[in-house]
N, C-alpha and C positions, 0 to 999 in steps of 0.2 A: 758341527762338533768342535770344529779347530777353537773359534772363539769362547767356545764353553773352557775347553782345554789352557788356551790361551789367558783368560779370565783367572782361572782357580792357580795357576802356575803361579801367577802374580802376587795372587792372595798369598799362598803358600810361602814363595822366597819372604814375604814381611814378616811371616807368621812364624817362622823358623830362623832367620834373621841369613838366610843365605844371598851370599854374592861371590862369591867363587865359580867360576863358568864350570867347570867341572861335578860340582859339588848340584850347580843348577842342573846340570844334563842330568845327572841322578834322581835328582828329584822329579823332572818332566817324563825320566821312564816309572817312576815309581807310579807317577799320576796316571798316566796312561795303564800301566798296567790295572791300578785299584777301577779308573774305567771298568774295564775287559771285564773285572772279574766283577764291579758289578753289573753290569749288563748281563752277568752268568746268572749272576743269582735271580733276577729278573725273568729272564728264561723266556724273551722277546721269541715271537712266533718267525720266522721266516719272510711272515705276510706282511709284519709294521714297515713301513714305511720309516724312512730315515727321520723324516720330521717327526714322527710319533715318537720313537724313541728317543730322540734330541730333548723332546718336551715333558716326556715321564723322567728321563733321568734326572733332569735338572729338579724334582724331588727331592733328591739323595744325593746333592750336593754335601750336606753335613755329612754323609756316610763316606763320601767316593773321598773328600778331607781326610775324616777320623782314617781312613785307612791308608790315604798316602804317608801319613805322617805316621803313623805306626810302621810300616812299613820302612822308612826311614829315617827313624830315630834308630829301631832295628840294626842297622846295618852293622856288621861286626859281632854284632849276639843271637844271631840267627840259635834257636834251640834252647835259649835262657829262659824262665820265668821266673827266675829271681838272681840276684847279685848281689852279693854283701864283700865290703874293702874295706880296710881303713875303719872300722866300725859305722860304714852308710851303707843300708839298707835299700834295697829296691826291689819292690815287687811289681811285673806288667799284669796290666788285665789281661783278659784272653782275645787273642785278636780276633774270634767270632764276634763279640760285644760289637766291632764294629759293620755290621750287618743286620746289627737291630733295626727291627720297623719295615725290613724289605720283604715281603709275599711274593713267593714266583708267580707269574703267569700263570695260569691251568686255562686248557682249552678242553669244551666239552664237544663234543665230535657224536 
């Protein structure tokens, strides 16, 4: 998982234009968390195996993205969906949007 991690952090700093070590660290917790929480919504049984899940995530790579970078573009507007200044407009999607396409798990017992 570290290289998955490791891999998309990469992507991310080009993609966001970050190079600030501080500004990095934010970012690598953002990633990691969008992880966790998709892995949540996945709703991985107990029983997968590491490698299972390593290989279904990497799926939802574009998802575990869309949501670090939501997540930290965020920061400081926590609560916002929209903002107007200066007469410029912004309106966010809804940060569900980025959990489109992911089906939990169901086990039938």
């Amino acid at each position: 998982m570290e290289d998955l991690i490791n891999e998309l952090l990469e992507e991310l700093k080009i993609e966001l234009e970050v190079v600030e070590e501080s500004d990095i660290q934010i970012l690598s917790i953002k990633l990691k968390n969008a992880i966790r929480e998709i892995k949540l919504a996945r709703g991985y049984d107990t029983s997968f195996g590491e490698d299972f899940i390593l290989n279904d995530i990497q799926k939802y790579v574009s998802n575990i993205k869309d949501l670090t970078m939501y997540d930290y573009v965020h920061i400081g507007m926590e609560g916002e969906n929209n903002h107007d200044e200066n007469g410029i407009g912004r309106t966010w999607r809804n940060r569900k949007s980025c959990f489109d396409g992911i089906v939990k798990f169901c086990n039938v017992y």
